[in-house]
N, C-alpha and C positions, 0 to 999 in steps of 0.2 A: 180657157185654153189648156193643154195638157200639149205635153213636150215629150213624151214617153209612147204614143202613139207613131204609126207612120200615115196619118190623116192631118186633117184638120179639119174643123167644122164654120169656116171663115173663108173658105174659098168664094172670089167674084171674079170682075173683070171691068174694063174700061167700059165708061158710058157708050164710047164711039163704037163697040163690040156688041150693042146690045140686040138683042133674039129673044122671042119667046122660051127658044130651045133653048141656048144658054141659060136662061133662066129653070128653067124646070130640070135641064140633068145640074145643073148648082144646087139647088137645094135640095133634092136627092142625093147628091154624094156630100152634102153638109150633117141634113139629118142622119145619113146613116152613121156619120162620122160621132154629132154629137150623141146618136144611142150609146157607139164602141166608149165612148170619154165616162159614163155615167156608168156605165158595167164595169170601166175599169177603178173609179170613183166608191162604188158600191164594195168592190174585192177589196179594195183597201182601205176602207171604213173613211174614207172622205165623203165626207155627207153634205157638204154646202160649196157648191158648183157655179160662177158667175156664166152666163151664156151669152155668147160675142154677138155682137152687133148685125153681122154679115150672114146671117142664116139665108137670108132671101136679097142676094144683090138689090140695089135699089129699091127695097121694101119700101120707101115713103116717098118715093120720086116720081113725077108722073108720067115717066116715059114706061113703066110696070102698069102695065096692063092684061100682064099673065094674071090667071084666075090661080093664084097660087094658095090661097086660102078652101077653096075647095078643091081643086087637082091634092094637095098634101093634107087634109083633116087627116083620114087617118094615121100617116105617120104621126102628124102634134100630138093626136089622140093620146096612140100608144106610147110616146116618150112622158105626155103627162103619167099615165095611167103607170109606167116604170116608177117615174119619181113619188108618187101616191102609194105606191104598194110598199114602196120600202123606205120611207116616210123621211126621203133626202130632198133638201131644200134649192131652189136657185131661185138669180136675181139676176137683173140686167143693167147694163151701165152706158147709157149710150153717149156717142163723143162727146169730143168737145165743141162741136159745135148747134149743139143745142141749148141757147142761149135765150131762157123764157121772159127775161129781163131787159131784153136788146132794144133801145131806141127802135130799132128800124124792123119794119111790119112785117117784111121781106122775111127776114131772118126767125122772125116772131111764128110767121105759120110755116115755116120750113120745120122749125122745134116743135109743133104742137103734132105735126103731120108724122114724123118720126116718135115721139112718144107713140100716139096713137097706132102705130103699125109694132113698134116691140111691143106693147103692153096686147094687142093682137095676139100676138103669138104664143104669150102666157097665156089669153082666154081660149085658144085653141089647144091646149095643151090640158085646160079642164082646172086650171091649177086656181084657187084660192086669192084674197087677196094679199097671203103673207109674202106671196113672191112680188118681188117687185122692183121698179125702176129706178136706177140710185143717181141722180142730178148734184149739182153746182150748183148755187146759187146766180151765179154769171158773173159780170161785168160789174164795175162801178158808175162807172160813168160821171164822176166826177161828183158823183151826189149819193152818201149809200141813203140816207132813208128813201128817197126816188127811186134807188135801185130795187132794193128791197120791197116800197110798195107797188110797185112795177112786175116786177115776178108775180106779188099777191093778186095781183088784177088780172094778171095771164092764167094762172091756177086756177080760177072762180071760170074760165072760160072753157077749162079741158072736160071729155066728155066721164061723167061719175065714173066710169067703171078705168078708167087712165088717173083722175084726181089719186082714187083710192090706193093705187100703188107707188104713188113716186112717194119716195124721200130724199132728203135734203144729205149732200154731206159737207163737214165743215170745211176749209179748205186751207191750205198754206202762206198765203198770202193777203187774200182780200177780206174773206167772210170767216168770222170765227166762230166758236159754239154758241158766244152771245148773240152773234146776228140768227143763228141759225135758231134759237131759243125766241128769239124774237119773232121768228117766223114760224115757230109752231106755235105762239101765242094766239096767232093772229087767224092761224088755218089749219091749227091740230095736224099737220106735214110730223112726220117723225124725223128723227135724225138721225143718221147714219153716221156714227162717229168713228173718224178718223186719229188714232193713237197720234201717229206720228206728224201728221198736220198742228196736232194742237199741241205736241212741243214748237212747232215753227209758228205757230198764233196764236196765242192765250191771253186772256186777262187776268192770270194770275189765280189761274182755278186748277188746283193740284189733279191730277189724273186719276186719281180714283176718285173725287169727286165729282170733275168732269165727266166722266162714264155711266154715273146713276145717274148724272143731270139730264144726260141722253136720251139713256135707256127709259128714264120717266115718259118720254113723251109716245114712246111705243103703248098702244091698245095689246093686252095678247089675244085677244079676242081677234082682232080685225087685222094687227096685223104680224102678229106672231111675237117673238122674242128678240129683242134688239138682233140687227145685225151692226156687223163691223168691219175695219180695213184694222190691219195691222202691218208696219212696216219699221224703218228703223234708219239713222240716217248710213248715206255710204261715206265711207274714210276716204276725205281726201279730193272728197266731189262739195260742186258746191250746194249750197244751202239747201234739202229738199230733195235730194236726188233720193231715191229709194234705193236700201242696199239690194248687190244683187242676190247672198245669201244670208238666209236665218241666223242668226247673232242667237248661239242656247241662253247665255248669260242672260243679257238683255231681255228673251223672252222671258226666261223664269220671273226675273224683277217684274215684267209687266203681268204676271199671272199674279203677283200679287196682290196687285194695285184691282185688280178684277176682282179677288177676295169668292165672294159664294155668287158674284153676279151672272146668271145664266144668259150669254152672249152666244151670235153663230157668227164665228173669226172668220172673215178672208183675207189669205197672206196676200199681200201687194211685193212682190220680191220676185226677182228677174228667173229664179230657174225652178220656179213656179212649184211642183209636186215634188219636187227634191225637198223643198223646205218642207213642206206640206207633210211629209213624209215625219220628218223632223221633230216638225212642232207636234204631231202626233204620240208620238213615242216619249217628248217630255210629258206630254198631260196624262198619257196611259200610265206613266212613272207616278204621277202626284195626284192618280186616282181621282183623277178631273174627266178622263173617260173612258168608260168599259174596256175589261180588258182583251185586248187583240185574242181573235179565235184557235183554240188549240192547234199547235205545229205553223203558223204563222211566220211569214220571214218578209219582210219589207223590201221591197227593190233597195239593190246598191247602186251608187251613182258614183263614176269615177271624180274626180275631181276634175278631170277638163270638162265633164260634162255639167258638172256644176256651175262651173268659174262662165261658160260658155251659155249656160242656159240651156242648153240643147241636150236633152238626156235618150235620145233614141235619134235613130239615121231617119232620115228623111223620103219620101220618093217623091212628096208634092211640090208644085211647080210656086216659082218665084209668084208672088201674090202682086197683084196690080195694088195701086195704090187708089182709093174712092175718089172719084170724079165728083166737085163740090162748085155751084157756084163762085163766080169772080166775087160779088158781094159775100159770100160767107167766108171766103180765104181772106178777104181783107178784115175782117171781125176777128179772126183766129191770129192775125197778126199784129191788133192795137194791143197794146200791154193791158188796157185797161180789161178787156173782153176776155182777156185770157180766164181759166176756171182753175 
């Protein structure tokens, strides 16, 4: 997402609205949106870009019967063939209600159907297997080794070219680095580790240990150089809640904890490319990355547009909220399912 644009690349609509047309002028004014997010990404040495869920309303639902994979090749085409030429990374993070773990079969191929349609749109985009799909582990369900072998059983079932991009990331609550180490044991899954999760879940494995423990299970080969979330807690929120702005203190401490380890950071933090911006400028300081291009000046962000999230006006229209099965909302509402 980028906040600084007057687009968005996550524009849909309610199931009960659905059209082919809808469909096809959506994901035309999506990707035109996500090429403007990447050129503005590019101008500002932002090189590792998550891309939202919503490119193609209802991509894994079977009421999509638009031929959207060939009517838009060439746009995927040309947005990979952008990201390849100037060798910027993305990854995809699909909800939370993809739960590969889930008792119920229902829920089971709803999540495998949704992988298989993002990780689509990365193989239309020509892109590698370093870009990739970042998962939860799921649910407990009252039993982790069952949960845990549960997921490994659903994994073995996805088709190779979707296996090969998911990663696991550790989470706040239920599954921690050791469940998630436990599952690249078992299925070479990389980890996608989470800083600030694993202060809220640890077994007493210091963070900069924790981090190489991670980064170990990354192939560079197959599937590039660890990636990561970083975030921090908010003051005054409860347990978990993501700050909404970059804490410099805080990051500096965690860059040291990182030491020479070669990570690609996504800030998890509410006013998104403000920080971004941010955290840039300390690492360009500590000669952790090249230095910004002669006569260079960063966007200024006021501080309401910080505190707010919202760093540019808007013209796009209130966004629907995704239309989800009665079974998959009640999944999203057992504590235990939560991710």
């Amino acid at each position: 997402m980028n906040n600084s644009l007057d687009c968005t690349s996550a524009s849909t609509f309610r199931l009960a609205s659905y059209s082919d047309e809808r469909v096809e002028q959506t994901v035309a004014s999506n990707l035109a949106c996500l090429k403007r997010i990447l050129e503005y990404n590019l101008e500002h040495g932002l090189m590792f870009f998550r891309i939202g869920s919503d490119i193609v309303p209802f991509g894994s639902h079977a009421v999509n019967t638009f031929p959207w994979q060939t009517r838009f090749a060439p746009e995927f085409k040309a947005i990979g063939d952008y990201i390849k030429e100037h060798k910027m990374r993305v990854s995809m993070h699909p909800d939370q209600f993809v739960v590969l773990n889930s008792p119920n079969p229902d829920i089971v191929q709803r999540s495998v159907a949704e992988l298989v349609y993002q990780g689509s749109m990365l193989d239309l985009m020509g892109l590698d297997s370093t870009a990739k799909l970042q998962i939860h582990l799921g649910g407990l369900y009252g039993d982790r080794d069952t949960a845990i072998a549960r997921f490994i059983a659903t994994w073995h079932t996805l088709p190779p070219e979707v296996q090969i991009r998911v990663v696991v990331e550790n989470d706040d609550r239920l599954f921690s680095l050791r469940d998630c180490l436990e599952l690249n044991a078992a299925t070479g899954i990389p980890i996608l580790f989470d800083n600030f999760h694993h202060e809220c879940l640890n077994n007493g494995e210091p963070m900069a240990e924790a981090l190489r423990l991670a980064a170990a299970t990354w192939q560079p080969e197959r599937d590039g150089i660890m990636m990561m979330d970083y975030s921090s807690q908010s003051h005054g929120e409860r347990r978990g809640k993501h700050v909404a702005s970059i804490e410099e203190d805080l990051f500096r401490d965690f860059l040291k904890e990182l030491g020479d380890l070669d990570v690609d950071i996504m800030l998890e933090i509410k006013d998104k490319e403000a920080s971004a911006h941010q955290a840039c400028g300390i690492m360009r300081e500590l000669t952790l990355l090249p230095p910004a291009p002669a006569g260079y000046e960063p966007p200024v962000f006021t501080p309401k547009q910080i505190l707010e999230g919202d760093t540019a006006p808007k013209t796009r229209k209130p966004r629907a909220k995704k239309d989800k099965s009665a079974t998959a909302q009640a999944e999203q509402l057992n504590p235990e399912a939560h991710n």
